[in-house]
N, CA and C atoms of all chains as a GROMACS GRO file, in nm:
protein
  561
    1UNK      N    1   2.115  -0.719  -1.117
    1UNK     CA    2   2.107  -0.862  -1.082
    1UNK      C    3   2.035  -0.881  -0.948
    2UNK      N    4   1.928  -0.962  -0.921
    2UNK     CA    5   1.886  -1.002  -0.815
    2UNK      C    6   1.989  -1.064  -0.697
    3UNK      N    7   1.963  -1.055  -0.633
    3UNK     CA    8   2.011  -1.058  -0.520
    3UNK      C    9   1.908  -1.181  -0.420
    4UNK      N   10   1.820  -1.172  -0.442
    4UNK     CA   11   1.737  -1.239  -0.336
    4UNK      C   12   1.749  -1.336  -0.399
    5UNK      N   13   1.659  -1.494  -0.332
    5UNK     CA   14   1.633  -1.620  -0.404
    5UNK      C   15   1.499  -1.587  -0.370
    6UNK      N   16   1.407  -1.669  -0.437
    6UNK     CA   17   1.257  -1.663  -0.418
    6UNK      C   18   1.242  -1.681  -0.274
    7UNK      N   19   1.307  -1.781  -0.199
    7UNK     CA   20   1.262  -1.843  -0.082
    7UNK      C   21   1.292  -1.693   0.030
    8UNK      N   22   1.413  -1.649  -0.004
    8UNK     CA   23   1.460  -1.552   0.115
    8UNK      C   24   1.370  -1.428   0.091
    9UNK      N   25   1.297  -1.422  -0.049
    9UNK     CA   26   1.216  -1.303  -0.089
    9UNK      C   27   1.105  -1.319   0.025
   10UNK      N   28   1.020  -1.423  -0.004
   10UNK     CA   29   0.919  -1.448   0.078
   10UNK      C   30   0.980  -1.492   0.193
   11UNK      N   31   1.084  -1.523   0.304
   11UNK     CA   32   1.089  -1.498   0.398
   11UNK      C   33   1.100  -1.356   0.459
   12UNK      N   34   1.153  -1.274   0.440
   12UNK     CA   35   1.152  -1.154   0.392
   12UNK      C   36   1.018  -1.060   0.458
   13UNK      N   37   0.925  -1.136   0.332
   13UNK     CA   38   0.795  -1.062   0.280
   13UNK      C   39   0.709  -1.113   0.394
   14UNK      N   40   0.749  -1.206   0.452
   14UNK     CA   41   0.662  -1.289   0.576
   14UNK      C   42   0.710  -1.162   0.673
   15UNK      N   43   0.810  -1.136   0.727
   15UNK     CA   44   0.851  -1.033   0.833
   15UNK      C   45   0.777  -0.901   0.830
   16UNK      N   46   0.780  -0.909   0.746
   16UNK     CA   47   0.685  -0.750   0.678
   16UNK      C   48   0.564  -0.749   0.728
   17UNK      N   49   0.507  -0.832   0.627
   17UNK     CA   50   0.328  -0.881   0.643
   17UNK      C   51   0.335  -0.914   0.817
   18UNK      N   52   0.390  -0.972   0.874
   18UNK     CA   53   0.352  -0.980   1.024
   18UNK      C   54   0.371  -0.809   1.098
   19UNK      N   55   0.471  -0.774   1.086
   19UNK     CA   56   0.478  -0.638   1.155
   19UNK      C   57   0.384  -0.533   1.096
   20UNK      N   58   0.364  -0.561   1.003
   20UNK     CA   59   0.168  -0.423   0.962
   20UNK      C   60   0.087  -0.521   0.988
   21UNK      N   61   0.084  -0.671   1.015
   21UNK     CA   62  -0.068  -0.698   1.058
   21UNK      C   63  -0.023  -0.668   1.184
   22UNK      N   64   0.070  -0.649   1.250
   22UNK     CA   65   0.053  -0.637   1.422
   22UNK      C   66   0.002  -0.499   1.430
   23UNK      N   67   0.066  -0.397   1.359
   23UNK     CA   68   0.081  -0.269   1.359
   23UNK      C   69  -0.127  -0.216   1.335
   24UNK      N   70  -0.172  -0.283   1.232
   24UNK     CA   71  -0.356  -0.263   1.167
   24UNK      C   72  -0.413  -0.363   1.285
   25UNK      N   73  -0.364  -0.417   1.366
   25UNK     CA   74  -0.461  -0.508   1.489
   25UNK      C   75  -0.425  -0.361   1.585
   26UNK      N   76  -0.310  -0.342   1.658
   26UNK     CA   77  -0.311  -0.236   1.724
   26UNK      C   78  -0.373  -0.133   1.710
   27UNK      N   79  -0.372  -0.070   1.558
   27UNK     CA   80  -0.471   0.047   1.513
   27UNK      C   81  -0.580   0.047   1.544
   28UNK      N   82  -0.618  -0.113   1.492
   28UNK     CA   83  -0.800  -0.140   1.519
   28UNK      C   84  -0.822  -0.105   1.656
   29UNK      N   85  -0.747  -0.193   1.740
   29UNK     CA   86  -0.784  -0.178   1.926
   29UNK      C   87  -0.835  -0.052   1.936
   30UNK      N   88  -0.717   0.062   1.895
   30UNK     CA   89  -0.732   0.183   1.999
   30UNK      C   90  -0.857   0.275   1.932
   31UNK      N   91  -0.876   0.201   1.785
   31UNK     CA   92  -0.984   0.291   1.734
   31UNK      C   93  -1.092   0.266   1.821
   32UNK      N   94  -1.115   0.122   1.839
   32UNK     CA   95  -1.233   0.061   1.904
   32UNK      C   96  -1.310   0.123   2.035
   33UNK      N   97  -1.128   0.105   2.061
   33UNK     CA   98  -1.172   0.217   2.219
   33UNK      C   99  -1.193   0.337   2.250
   34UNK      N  100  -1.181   0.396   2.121
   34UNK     CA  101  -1.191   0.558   2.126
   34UNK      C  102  -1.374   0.541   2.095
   35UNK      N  103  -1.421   0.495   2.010
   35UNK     CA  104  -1.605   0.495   1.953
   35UNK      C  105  -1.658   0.442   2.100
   36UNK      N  106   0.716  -1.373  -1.082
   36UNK     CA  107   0.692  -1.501  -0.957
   36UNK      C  108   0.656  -1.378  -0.858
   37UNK      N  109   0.758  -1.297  -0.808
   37UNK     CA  110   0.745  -1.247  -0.678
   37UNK      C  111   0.642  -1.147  -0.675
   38UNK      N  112   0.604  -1.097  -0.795
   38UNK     CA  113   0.494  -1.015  -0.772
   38UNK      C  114   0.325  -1.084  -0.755
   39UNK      N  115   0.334  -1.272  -0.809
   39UNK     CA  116   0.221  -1.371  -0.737
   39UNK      C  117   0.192  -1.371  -0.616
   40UNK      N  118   0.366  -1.380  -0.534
   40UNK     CA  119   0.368  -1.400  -0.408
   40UNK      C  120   0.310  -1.280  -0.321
   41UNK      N  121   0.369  -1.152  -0.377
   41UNK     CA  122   0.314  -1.040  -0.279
   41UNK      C  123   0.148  -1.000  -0.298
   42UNK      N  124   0.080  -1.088  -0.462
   42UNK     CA  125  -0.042  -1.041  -0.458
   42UNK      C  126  -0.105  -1.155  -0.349
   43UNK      N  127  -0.053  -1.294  -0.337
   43UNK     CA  128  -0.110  -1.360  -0.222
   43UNK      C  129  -0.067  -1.290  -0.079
   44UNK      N  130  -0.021  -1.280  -0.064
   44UNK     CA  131   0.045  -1.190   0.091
   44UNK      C  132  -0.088  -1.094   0.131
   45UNK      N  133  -0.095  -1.017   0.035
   45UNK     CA  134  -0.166  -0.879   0.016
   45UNK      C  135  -0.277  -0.898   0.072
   46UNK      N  136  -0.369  -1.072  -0.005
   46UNK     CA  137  -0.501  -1.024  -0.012
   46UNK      C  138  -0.529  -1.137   0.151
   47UNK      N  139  -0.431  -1.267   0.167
   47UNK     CA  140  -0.475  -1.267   0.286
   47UNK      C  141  -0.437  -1.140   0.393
   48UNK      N  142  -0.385  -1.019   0.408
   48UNK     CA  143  -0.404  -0.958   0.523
   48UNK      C  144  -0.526  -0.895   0.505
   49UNK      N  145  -0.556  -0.860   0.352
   49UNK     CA  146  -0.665  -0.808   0.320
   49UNK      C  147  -0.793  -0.884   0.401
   50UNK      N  148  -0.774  -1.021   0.377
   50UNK     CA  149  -0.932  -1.084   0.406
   50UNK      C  150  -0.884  -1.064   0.580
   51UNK      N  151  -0.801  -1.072   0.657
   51UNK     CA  152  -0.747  -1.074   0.820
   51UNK      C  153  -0.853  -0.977   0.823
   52UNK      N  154  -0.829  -0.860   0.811
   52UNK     CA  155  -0.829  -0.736   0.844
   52UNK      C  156  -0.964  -0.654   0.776
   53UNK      N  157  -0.996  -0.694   0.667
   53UNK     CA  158  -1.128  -0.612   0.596
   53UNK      C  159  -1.240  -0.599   0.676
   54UNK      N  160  -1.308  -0.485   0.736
   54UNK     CA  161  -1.442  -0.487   0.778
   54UNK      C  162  -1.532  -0.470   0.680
   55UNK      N  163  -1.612  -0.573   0.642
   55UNK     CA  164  -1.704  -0.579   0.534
   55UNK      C  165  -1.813  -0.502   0.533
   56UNK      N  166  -1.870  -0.422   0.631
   56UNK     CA  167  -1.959  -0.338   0.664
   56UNK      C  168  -1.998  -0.206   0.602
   57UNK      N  169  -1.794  -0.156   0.574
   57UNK     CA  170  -1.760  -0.021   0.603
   57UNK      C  171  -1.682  -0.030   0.450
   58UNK      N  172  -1.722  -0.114   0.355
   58UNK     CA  173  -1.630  -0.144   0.252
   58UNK      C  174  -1.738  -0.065   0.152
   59UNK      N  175  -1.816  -0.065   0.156
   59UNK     CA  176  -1.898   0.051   0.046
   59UNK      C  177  -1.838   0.196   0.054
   60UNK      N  178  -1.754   0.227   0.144
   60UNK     CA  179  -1.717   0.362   0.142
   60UNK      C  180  -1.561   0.344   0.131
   61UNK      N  181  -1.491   0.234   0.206
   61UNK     CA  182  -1.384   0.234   0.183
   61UNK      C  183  -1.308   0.179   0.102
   62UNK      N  184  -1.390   0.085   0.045
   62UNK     CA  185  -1.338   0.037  -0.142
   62UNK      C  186  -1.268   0.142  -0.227
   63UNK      N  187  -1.318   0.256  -0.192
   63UNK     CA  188  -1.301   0.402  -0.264
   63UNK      C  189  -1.170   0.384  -0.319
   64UNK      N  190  -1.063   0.336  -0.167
   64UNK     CA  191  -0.909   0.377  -0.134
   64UNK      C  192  -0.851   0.285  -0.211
   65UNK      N  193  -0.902   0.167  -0.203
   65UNK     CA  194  -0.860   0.107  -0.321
   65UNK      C  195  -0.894   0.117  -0.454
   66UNK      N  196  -0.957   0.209  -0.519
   66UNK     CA  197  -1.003   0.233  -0.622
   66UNK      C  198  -0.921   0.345  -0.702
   67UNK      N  199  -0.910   0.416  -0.567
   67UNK     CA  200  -0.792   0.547  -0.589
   67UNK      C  201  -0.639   0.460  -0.636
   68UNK      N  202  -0.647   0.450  -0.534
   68UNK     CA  203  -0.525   0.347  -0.526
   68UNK      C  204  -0.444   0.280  -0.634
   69UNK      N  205  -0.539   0.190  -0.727
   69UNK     CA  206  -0.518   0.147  -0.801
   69UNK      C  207  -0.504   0.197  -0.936
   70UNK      N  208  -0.578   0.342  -0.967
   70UNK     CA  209  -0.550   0.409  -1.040
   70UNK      C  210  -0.476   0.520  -1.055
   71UNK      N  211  -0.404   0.519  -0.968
   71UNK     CA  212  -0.316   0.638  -0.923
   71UNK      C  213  -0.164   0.552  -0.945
   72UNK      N  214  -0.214   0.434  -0.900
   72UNK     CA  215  -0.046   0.366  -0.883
   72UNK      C  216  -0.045   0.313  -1.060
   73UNK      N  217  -0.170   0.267  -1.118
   73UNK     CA  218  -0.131   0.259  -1.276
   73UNK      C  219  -0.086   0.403  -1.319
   74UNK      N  220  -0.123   0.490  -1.308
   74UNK     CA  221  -0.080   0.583  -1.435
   74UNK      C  222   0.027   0.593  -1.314
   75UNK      N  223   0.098   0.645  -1.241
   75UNK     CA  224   0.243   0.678  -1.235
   75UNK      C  225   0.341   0.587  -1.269
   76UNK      N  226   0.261   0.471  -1.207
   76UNK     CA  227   0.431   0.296  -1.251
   76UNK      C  228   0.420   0.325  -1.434
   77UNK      N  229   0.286   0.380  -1.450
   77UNK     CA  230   0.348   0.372  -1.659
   77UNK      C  231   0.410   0.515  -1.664
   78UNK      N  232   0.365   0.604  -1.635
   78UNK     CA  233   0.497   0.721  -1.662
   78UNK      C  234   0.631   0.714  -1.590
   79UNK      N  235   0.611   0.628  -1.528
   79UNK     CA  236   0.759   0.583  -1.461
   79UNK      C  237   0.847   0.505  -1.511
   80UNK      N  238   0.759   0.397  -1.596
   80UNK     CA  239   0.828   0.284  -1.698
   80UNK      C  240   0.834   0.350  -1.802
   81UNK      N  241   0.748   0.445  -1.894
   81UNK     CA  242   0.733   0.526  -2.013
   81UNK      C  243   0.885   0.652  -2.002
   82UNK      N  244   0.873   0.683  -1.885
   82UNK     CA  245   0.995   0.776  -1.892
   82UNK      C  246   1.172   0.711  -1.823
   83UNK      N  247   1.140   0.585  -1.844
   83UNK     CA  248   1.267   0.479  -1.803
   83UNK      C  249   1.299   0.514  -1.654
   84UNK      N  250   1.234   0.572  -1.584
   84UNK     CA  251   1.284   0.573  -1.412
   84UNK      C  252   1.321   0.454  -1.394
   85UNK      N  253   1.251   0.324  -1.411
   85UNK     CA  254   1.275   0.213  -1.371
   85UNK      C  255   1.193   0.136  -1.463
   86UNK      N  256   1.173  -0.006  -1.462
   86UNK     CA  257   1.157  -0.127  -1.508
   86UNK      C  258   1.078  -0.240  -1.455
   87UNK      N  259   0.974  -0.314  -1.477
   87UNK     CA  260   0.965  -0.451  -1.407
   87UNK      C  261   0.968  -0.539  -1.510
   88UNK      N  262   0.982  -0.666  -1.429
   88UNK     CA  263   1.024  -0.782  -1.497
   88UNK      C  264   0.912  -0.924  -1.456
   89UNK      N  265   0.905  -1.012  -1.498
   89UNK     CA  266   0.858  -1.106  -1.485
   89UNK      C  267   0.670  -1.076  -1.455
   90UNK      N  268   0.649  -1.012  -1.547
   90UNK     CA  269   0.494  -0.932  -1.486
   90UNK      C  270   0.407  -1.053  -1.481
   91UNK      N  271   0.423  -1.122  -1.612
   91UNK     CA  272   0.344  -1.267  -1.594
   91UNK      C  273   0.204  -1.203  -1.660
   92UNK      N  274   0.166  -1.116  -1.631
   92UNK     CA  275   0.024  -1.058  -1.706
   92UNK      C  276   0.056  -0.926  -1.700
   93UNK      N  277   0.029  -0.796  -1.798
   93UNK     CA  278   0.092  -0.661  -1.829
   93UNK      C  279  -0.022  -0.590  -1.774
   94UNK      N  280  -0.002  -0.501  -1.745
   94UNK     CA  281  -0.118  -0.390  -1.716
   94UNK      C  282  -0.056  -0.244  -1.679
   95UNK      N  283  -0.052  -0.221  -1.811
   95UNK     CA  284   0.032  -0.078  -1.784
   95UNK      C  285   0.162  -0.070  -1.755
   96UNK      N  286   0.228  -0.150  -1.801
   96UNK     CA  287   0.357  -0.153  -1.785
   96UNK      C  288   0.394  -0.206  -1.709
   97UNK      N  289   0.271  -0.246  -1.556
   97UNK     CA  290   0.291  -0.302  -1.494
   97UNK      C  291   0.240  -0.436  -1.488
   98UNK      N  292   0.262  -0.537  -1.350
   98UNK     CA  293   0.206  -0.644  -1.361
   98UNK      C  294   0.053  -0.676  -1.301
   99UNK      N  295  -0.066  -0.730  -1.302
   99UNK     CA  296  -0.168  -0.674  -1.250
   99UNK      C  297  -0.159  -0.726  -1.180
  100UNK      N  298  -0.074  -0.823  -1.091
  100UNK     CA  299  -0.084  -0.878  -0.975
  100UNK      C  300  -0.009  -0.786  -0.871
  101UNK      N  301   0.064  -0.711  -0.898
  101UNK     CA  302   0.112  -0.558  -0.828
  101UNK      C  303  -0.017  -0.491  -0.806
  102UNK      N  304  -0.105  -0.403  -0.914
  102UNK     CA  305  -0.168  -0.367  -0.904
  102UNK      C  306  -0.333  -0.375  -0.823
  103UNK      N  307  -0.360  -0.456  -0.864
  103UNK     CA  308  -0.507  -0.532  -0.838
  103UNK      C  309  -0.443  -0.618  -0.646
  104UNK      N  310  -0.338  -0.653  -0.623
  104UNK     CA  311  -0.318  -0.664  -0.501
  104UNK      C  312  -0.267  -0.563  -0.409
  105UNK      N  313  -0.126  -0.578  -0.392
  105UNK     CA  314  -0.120  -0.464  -0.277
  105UNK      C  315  -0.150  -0.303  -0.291
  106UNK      N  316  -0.152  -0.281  -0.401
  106UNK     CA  317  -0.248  -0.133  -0.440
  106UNK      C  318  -0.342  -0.145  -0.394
  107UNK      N  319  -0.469  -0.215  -0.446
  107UNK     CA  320  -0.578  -0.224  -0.391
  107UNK      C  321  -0.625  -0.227  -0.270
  108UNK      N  322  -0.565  -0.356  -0.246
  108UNK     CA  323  -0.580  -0.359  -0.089
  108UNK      C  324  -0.539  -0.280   0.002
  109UNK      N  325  -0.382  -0.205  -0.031
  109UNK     CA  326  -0.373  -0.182   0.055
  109UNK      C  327  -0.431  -0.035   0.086
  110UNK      N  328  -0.486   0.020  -0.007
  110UNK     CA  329  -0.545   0.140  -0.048
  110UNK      C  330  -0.701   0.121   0.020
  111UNK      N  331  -0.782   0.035   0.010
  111UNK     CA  332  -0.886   0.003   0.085
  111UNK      C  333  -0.879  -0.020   0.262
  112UNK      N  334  -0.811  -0.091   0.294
  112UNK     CA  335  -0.717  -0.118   0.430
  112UNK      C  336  -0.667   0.040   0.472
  113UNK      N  337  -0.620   0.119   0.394
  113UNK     CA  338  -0.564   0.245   0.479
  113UNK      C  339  -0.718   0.318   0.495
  114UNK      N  340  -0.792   0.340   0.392
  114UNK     CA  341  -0.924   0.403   0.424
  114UNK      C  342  -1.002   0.347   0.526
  115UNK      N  343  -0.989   0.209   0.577
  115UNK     CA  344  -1.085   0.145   0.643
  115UNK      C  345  -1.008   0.209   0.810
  116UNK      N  346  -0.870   0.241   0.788
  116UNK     CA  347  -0.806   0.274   0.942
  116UNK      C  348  -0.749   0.433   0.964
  117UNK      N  349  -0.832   0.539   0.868
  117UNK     CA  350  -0.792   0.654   0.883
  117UNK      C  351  -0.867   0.690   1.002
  118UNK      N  352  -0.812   0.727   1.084
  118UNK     CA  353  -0.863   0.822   1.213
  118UNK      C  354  -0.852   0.930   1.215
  119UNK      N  355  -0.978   1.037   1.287
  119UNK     CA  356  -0.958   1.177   1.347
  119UNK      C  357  -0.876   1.205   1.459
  120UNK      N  358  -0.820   1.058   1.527
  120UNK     CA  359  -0.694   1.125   1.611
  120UNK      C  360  -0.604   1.153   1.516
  121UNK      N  361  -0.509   1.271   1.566
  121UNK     CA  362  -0.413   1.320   1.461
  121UNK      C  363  -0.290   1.246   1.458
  122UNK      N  364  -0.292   1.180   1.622
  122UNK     CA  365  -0.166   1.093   1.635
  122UNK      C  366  -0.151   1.009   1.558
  123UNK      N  367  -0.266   0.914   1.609
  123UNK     CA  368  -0.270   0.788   1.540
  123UNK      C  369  -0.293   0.773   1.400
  124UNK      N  370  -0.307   0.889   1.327
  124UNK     CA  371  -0.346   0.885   1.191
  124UNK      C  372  -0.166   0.911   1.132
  125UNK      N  373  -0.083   0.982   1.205
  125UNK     CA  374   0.056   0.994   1.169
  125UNK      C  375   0.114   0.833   1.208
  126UNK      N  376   0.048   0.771   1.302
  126UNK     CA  377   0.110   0.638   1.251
  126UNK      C  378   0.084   0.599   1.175
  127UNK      N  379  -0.055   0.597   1.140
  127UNK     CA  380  -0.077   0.522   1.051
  127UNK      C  381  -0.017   0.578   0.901
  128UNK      N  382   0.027   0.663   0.900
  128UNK     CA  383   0.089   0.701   0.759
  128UNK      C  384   0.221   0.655   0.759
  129UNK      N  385   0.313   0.660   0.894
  129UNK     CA  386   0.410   0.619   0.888
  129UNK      C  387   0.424   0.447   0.864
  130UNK      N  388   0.298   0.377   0.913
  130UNK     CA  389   0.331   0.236   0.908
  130UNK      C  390   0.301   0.196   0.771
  131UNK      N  391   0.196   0.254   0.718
  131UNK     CA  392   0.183   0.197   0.583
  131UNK      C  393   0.309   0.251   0.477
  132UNK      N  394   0.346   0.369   0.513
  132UNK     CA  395   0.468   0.388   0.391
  132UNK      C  396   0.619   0.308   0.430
  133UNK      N  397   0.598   0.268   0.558
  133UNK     CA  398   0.691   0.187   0.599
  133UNK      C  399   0.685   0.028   0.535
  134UNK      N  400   0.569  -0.045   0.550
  134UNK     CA  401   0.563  -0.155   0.462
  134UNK      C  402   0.539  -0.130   0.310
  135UNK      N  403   0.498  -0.031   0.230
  135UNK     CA  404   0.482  -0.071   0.106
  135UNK      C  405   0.664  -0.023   0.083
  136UNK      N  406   0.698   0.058   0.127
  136UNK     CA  407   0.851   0.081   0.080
  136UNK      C  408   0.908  -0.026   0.130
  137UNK      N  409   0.898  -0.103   0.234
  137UNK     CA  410   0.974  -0.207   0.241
  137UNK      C  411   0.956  -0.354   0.098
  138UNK      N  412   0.796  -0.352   0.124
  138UNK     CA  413   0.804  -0.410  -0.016
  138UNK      C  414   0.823  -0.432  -0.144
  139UNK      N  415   0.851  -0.290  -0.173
  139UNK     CA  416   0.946  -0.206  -0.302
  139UNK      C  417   1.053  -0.250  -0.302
  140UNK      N  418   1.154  -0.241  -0.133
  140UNK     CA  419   1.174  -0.273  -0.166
  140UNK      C  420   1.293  -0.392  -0.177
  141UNK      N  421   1.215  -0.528  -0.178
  141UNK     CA  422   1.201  -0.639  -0.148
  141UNK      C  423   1.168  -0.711  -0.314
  142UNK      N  424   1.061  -0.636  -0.397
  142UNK     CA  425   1.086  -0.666  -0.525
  142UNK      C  426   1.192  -0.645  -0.620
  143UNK      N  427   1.255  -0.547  -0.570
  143UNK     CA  428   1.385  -0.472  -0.668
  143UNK      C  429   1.518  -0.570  -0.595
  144UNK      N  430   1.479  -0.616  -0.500
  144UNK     CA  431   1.626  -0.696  -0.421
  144UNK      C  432   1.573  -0.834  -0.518
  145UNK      N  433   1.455  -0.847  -0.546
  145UNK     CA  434   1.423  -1.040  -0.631
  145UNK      C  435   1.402  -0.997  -0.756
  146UNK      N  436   1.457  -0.895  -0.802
  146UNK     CA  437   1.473  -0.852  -0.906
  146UNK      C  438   1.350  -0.855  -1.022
  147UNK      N  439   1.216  -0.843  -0.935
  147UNK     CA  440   1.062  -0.830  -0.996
  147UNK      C  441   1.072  -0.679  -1.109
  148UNK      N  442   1.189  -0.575  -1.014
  148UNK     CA  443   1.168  -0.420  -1.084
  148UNK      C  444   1.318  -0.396  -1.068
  149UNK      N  445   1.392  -0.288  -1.164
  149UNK     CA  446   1.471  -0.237  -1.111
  149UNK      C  447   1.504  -0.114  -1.155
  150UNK      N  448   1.587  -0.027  -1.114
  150UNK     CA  449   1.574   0.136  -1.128
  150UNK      C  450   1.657   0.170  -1.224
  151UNK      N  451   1.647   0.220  -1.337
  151UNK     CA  452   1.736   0.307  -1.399
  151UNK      C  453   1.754   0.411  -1.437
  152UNK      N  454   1.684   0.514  -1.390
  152UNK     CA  455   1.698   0.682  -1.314
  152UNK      C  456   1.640   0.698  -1.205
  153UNK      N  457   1.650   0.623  -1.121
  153UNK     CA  458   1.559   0.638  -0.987
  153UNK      C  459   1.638   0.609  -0.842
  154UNK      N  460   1.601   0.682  -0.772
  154UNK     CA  461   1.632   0.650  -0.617
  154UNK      C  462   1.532   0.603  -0.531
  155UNK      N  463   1.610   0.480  -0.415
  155UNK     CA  464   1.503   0.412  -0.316
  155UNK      C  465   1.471   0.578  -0.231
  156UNK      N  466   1.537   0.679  -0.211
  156UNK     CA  467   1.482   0.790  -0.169
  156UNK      C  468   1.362   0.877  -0.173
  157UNK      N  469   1.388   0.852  -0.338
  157UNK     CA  470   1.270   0.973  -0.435
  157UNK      C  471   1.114   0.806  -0.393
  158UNK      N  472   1.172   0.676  -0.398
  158UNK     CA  473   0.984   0.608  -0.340
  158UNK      C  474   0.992   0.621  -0.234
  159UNK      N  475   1.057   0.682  -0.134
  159UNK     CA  476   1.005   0.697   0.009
  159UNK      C  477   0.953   0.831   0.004
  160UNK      N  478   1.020   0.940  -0.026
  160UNK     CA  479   0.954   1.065  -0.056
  160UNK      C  480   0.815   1.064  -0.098
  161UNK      N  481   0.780   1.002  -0.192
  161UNK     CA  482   0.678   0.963  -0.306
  161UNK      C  483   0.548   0.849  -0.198
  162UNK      N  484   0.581   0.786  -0.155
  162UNK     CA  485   0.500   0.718  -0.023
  162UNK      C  486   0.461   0.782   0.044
  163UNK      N  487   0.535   0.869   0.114
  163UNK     CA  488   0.475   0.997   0.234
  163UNK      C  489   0.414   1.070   0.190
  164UNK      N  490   0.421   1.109   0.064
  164UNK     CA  491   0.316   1.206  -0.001
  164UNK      C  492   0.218   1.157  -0.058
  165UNK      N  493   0.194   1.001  -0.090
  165UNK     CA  494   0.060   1.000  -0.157
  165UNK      C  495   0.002   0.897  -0.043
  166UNK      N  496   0.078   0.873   0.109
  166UNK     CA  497  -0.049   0.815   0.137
  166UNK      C  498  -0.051   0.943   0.265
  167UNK      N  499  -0.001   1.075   0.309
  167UNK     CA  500  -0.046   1.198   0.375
  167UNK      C  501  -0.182   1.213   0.279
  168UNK      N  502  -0.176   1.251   0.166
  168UNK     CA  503  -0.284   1.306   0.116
  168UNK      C  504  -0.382   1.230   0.055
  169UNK      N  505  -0.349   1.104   0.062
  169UNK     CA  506  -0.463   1.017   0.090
  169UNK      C  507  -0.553   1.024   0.221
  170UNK      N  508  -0.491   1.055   0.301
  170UNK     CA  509  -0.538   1.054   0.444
  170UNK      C  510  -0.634   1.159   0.478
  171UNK      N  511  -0.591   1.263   0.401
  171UNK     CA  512  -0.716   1.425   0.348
  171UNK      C  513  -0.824   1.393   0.279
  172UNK      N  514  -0.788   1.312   0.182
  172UNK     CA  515  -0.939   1.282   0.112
  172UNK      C  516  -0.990   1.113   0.140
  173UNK      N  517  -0.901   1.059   0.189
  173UNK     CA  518  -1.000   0.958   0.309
  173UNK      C  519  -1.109   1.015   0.344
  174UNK      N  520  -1.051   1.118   0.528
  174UNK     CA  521  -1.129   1.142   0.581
  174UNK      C  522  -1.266   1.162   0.542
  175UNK      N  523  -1.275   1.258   0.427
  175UNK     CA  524  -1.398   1.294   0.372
  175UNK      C  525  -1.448   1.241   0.288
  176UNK      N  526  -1.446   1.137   0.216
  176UNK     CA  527  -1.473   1.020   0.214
  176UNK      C  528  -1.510   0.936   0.259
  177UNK      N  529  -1.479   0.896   0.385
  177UNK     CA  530  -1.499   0.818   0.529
  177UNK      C  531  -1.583   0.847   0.589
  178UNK      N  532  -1.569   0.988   0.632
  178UNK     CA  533  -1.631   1.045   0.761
  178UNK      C  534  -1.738   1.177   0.711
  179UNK      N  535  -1.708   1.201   0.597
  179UNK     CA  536  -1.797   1.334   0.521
  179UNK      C  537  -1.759   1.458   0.595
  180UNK      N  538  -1.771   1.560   0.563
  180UNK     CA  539  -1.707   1.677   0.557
  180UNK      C  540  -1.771   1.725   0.722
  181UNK      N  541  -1.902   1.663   0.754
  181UNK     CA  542  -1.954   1.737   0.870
  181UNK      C  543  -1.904   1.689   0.996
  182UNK      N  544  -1.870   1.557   0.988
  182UNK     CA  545  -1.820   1.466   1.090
  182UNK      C  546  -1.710   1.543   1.158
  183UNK      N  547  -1.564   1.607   1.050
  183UNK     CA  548  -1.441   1.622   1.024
  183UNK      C  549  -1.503   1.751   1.099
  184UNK      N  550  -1.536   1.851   1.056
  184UNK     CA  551  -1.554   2.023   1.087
  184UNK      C  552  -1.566   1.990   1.276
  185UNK      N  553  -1.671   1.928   1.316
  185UNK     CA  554  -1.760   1.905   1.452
  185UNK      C  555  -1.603   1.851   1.547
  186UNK      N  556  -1.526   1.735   1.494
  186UNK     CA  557  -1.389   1.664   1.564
  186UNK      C  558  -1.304   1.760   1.581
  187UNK      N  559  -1.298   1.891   1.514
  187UNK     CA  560  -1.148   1.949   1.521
  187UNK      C  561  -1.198   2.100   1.601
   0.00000   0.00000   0.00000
């Protein structure tokens, strides 16, 4: 049985998606600065 | 439904983040990606490990909005950020198996999939190992074999 509601899924899925786009912006930086 | 939502999620970080330049070589990862994650989710559904639900469109057992999104993308996106630092390339394995397992599982809690011989253990196991050795044939892929020999 599910457990989530749609809404708390995608709140959820919002927390996520922000902490790997912070995480792939940080990556990018330090690559940048290494070339 | 929830597997619509995570293919929209997917592809705007996709468009955030895509360097369009470097996508003739790193499309690859999503190419891998996507065919690597079809044939295991169908021997995974074929041998009852687990289940999805609400696919909305089939593709191998799976739904192609699973597939064709955060597979893809995110399989293109890890090739576009594999590095010859060794550090930063262990984050980066750790962060990506950290969000797609979180998104695993996030579908099995909205009840998109659910397990019936399977452990949330055996897809974290299973994450670390196919995006480590993604990260081997990235590189050379990415960077070609001469780049890699000259860095180390």
């Amino acid at each position: 049985m599910p457990y989530l509601n749609l809404w708390e899924f995608t709140f959820f899925l919002s927390i996520v998606s922000i902490a790997f786009g912070l995480w792939l912006y940080r990556a990018g930086c330090m690559e940048r600065k290494k070339r | 439904m929830p597997w619509i939502i995570v293919f929209i999620y997917s592809w705007i970080i996709f468009f955030l983040f895509v360097d369009v330049s470097r996508l003739n070589k790193t499309v690859y990862g999503g190419i891998i990606a996507f065919v690597l994650g079809s044939s295991v989710d169908w021997a995974g559904h074929q041998l009852q490990l687990y289940s999805f639900h609400d696919n909305v469109i089939n593709w191998a057992g799976n739904s192609i909005f699973y597939v064709s999104g955060p597979l893809f993308t995110m399989g293109t996106i890890f090739f576009q950020h594999i590095s010859l630092d060794r550090r930063l390339q262990a984050g980066n394995i750790a962060a990506f198996t950290a969000a797609y397992f979180a998104v695993e599982l996030l579908l099995v809690s909205a009840g998109g999939a659910s397990y019936l011989h399977w452990h949330y253990l055996a897809s974290l196991a299973l994450d670390i190992i196919v995006f480590t050795s993604l990260s081997y044939v990235g590189e050379i892929i990415v960077y070609g074999r001469k780049k890699i020999e000259n860095s180390r």
